[in-house]
C-alpha positions as CSV (number, residue, x, y, z in Angstrom):
1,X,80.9,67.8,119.2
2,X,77.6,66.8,117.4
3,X,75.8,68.7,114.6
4,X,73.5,70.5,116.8
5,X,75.8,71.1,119.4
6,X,77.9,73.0,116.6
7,X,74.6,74.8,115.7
8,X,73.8,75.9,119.2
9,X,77.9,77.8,119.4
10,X,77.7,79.3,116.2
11,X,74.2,81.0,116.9
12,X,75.4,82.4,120.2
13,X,78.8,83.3,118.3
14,X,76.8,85.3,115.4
15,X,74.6,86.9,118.2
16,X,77.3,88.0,119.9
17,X,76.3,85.7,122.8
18,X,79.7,84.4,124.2
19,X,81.9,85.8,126.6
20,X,85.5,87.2,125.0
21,X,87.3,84.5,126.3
22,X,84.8,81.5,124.6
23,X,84.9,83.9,121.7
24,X,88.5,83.8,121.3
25,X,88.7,80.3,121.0
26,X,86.3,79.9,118.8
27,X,88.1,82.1,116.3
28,X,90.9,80.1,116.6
29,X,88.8,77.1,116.1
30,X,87.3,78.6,112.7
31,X,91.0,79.6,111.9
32,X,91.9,76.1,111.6
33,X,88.9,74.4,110.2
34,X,87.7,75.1,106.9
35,X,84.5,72.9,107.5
36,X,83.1,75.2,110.4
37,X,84.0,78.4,108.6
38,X,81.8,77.4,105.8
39,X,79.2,75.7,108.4
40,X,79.4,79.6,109.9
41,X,79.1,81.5,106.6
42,X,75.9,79.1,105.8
43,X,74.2,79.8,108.9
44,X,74.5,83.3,108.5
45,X,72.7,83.5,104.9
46,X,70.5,81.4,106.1
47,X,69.3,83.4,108.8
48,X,69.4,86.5,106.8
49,X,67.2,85.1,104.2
50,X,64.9,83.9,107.1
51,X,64.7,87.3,108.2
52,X,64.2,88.9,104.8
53,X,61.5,86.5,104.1
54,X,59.9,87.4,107.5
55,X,60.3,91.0,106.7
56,X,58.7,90.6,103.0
57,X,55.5,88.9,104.7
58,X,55.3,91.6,107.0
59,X,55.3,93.9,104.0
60,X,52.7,92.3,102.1
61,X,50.1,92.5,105.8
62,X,50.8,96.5,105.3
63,X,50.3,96.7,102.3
64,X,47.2,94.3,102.1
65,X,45.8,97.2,105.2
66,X,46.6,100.0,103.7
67,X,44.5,98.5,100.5
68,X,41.4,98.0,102.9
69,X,41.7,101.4,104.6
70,X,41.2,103.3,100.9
71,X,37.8,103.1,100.2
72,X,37.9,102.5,96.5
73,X,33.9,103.3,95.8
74,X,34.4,106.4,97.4
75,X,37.2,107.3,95.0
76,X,35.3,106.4,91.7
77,X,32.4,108.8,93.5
78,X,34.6,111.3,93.3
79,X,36.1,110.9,89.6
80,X,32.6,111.7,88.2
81,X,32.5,114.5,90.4
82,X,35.0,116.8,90.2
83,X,36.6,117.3,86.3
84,X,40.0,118.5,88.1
85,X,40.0,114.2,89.6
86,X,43.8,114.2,89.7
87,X,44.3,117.2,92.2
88,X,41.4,116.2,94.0
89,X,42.3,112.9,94.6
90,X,46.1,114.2,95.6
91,X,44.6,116.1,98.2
92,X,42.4,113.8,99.9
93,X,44.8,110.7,99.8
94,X,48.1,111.8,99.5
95,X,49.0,110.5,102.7
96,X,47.6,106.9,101.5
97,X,48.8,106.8,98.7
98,X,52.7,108.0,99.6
99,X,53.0,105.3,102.3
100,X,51.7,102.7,100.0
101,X,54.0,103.7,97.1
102,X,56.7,103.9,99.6
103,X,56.3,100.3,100.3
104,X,55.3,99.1,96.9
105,X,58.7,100.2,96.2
106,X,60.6,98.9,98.7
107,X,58.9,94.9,97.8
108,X,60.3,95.6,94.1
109,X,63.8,95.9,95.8
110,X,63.5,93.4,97.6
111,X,62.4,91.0,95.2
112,X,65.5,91.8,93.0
113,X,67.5,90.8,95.9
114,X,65.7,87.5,96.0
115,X,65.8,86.8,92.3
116,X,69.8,87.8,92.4
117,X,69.4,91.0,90.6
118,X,71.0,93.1,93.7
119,X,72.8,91.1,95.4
120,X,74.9,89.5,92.2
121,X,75.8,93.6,91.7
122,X,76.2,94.9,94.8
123,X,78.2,91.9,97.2
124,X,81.3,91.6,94.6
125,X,84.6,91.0,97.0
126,X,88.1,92.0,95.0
127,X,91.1,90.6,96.4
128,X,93.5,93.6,96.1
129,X,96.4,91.5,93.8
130,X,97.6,93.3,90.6
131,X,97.5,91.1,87.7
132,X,100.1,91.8,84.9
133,X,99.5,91.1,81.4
134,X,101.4,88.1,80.7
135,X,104.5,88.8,78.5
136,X,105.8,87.1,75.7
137,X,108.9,84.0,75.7
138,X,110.8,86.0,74.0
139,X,110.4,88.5,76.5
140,X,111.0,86.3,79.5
141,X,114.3,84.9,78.0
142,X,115.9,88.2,77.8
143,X,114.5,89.7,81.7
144,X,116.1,86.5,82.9
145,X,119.5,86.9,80.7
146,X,119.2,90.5,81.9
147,X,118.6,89.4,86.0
148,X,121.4,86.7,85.7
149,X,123.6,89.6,84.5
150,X,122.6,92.2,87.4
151,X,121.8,91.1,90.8
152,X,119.5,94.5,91.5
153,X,117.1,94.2,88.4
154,X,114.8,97.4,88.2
155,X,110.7,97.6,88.4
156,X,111.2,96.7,84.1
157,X,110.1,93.2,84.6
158,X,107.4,93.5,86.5
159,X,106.2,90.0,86.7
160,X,102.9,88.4,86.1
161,X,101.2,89.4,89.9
162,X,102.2,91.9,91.8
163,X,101.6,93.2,95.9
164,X,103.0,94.6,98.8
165,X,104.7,93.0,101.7
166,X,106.5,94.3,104.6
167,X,109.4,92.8,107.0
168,X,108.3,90.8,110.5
169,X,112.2,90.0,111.0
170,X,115.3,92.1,110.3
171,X,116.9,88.6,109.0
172,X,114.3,88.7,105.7
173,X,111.3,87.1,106.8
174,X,108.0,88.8,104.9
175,X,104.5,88.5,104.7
176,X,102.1,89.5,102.4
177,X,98.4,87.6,100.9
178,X,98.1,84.1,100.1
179,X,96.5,85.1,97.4
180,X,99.7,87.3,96.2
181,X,101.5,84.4,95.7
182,X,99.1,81.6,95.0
183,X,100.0,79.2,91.8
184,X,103.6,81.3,91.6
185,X,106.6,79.5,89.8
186,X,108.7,82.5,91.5
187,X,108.7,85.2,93.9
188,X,111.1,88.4,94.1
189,X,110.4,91.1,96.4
190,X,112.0,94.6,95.6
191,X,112.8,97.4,97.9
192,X,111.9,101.3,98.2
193,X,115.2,102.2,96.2
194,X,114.6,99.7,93.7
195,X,117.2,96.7,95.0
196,X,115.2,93.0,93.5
197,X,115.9,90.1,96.1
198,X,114.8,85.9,95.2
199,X,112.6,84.9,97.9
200,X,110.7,81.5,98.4
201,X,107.3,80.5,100.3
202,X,108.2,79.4,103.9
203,X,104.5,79.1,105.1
204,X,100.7,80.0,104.0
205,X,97.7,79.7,105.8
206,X,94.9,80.4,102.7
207,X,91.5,80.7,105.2
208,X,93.1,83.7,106.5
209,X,95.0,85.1,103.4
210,X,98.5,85.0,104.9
211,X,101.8,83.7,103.5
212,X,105.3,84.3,104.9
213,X,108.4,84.6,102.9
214,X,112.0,84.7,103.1
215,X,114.6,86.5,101.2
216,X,117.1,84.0,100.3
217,X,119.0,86.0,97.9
218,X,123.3,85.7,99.1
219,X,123.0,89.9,98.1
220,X,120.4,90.9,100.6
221,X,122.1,92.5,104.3
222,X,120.0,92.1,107.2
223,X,117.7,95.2,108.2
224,X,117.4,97.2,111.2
225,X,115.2,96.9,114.0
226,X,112.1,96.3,112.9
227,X,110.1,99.9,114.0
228,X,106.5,98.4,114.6
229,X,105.2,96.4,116.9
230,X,102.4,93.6,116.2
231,X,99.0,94.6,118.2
232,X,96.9,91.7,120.0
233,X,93.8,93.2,121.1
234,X,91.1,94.7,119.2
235,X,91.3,98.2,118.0
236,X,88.2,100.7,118.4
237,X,86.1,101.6,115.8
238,X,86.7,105.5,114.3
239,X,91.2,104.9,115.1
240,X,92.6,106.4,112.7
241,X,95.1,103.9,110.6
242,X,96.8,104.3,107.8
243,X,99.2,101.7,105.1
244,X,101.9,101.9,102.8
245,X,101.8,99.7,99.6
246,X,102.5,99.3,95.6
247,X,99.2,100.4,93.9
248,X,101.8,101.7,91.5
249,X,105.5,101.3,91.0
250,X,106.0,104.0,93.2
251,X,105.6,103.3,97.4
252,X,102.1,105.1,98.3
253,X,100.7,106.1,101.6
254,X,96.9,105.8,102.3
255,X,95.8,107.4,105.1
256,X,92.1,106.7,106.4
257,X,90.3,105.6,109.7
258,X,88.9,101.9,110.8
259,X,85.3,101.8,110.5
260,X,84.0,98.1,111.5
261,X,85.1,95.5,113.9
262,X,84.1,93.1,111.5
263,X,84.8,92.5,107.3
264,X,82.7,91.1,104.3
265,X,79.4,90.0,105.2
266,X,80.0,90.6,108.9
267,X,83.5,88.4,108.6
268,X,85.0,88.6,112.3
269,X,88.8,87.3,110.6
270,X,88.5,91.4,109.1
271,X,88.2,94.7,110.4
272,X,86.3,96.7,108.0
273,X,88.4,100.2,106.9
274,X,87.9,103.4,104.6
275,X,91.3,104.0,103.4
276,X,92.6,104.8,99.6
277,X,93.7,101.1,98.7
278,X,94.1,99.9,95.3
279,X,95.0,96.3,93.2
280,X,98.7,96.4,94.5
281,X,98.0,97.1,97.8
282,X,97.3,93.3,99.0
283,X,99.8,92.0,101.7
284,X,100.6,95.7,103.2
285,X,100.3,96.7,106.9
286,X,97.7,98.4,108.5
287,X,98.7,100.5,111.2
288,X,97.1,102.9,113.6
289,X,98.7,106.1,114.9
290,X,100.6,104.8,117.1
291,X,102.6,102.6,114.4
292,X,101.3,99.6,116.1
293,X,100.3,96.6,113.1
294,X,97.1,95.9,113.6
295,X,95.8,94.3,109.9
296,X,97.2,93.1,106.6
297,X,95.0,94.8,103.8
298,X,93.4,92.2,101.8
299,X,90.5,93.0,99.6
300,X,87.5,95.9,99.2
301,X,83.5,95.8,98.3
302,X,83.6,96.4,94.6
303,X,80.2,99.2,93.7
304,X,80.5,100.8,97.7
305,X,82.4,103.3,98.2
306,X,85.1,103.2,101.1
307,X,84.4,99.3,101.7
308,X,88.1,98.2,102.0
309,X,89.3,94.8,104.4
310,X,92.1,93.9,106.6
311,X,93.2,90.8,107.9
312,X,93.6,91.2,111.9
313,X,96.9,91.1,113.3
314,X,96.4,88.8,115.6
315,X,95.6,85.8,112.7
316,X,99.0,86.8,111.3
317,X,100.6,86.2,114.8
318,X,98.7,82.6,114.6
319,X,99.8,82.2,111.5
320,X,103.2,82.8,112.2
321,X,103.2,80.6,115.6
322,X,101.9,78.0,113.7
323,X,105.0,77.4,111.1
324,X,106.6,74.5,111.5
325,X,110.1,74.5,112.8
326,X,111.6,72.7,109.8
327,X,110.4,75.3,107.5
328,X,113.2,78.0,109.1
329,X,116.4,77.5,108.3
330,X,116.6,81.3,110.4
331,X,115.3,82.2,113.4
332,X,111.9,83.9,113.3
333,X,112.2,86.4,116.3
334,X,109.0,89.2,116.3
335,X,109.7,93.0,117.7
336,X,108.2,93.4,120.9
337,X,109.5,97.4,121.0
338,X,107.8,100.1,118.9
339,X,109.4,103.3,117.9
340,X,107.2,104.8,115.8
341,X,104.8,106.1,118.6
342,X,104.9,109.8,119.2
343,X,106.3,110.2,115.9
344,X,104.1,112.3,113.5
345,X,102.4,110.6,109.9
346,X,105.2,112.0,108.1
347,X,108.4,110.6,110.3
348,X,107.2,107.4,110.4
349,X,106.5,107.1,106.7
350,X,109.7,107.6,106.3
351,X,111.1,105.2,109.4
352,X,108.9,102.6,107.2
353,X,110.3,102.8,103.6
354,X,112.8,99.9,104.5
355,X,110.6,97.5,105.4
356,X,108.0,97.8,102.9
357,X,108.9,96.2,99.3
358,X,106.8,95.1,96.5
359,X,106.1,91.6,95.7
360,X,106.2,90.2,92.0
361,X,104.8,87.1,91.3
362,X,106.2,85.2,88.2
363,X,104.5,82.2,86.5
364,X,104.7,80.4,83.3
């Protein structure tokens, strides 16, 4: 496919011109090319700058009318005139001179957006990892004397990076963010009643912010049936969803709603939701009320209220399909039966706990 060619599908993909079956390929397409993902992201600043330019120059003709409509000699007239000038004037031109100020202040915004002013504060995108302070040697030696000596180490040691991840196999395959586990010398994942398993990096996929791991500590027993199912299809805008995650040492349930179809800056990889998520909640499932998996969580807007991101579901079921064989030394079978549905918010929080753990990134 030549440049222009490319040019021609990602306009009619940003304007929302393709048919749902073109657009599913082409999703899968960006999934696995880097290049056209950036080649996508640049298109679309460029055509919003485009646009913004557009609308500044359409600012400046309004304004430049409204300047011709007030007669200015008039005005002066009327300073000598009357003593009270201020009220007068008011009265006579308020309408005038509210539009204009209107717009005069709506060109001062927008040229802090095209000097950076805004958009360097208002655009910031926090991956939802929770970096540890780095402890001392000293400090390492004796947690590792101390896990050598106990199989189940407590949340005392809590590593250098820490996240959420939750079970896609009852035989200890987990996922959680790429970016959980980036750059990691070591990777435990701990449990709701505080059991610590060894677990190693199977398969990552960074463009979408997934990574799979698998317990391979000899102490961990297989889990029961996984409860949720993994949805394919879109969910609508205004479901309500909810997640369960570490933002604390302590498992935490955030209720909240999906409010886009789309992530940061209009990222179709993302579904947009407001939900109480905090650094520690990277890597956990979203879920809707049916206790289908529908998203990982993976970042928020930093300065907007409410602005929090998940990675669909169906890009973790790519990512999955797409490990190679040789990485499992265990099967990799997916739950296709869901029985969390008809359950209310509070039974299937607690159905959950076992297949939600935290995930503790260690690095030297």
């Amino acid at each position: 496919m030549s440049d222009n060619q490319l040019l021609e599908v990602i306009e009619k993909y940003l304007n929302g011109e393709m048919t749902i079956e073109e657009r599913a390929k082409f999703e899968v397409l960006r999934n696995e090319s880097v290049d056209i993902n950036d080649k996508i992201t640049e298109h679309r600043n460029f055509t919003f700058l485009v646009k913004q330019y557009g609308e500044r120059l359409e600012l400046e003709k309004r304004l430049n009318a409204i300047h011709n409509e007030i007669d200015v000699h008039a005005l002066e007239d009327e300073l000598k005139i009357h003593p009270s000038w201020i009220i007068q004037l008011w009265r006579n031109h308020h309408s005038k001179i509210s539009v204009a100020a209107s717009i005069a202040i709506f060109a001062v915004l927008c040229t802090l957006f095209f000097t950076g002013y805004l958009s360097s504060r208002e655009y910031n995108y926090l991956q939802l990892g929770d970096k540890i302070n780095k402890i001392s040697k000293k400090t390492d030696q004796l947690s590792n004397k101390i896990n050598n000596l106990n199989p189940h180490p407590k949340v005392d040691n809590p590593g250098n990076f820490k996240g959420t991840g939750f079970a896609i196999s009852s035989n200890g395959y987990i996922v959680t963010g790429y970016h959980v586990i980036k750059d990691n010398d070591s990777v435990h994942v701990q449990s709701f009643d505080g059991k610590s398993y060894k677990a190693k990096v199977v398969y990552t996929e960074p463009l979408a912010d997934v990574a799979v791991l698998q317990i391979t500590d000899p102490s961990f027993v297989n889990l029961s049936a996984i409860p949720y199912s993994f949805k394919k299809a879109e969910s609508d805008i205004g479901e309500n969803v909810f997640t369960i995650g570490y933002p604390s040492n302590a498992m935490v349930l955030g209720p909240g709603y999906l409010t886009a179809s789309t992530g940061f800056k209009g990222d179709s990889l993302q579904y947009q939701v407001s939900i109480p998520v905090n650094p520690g909640n990277s890597g956990g499932p979203l879920l809707d009320s049916k206790g289908n998996l529908i998203g990982i969580i993976t970042a928020k807007e930093t300065n907007v209220e409410g602005a929090h991101f998940a990675i669909k579901s169906n890009y973790l079921l790519n990512a999955i399909q797409n490990i190679p064989a040789d990485s499992l030394n265990k099967a990799l079978n997916l739950n296709t039966k869901n029985t969390l549905a008809g359950l209310s918010l509070k039974q299937q929080y607690k159905k959950l706990q076992s297949f939600i753990f935290m995930v503790k990134v260690y690095n030297q």
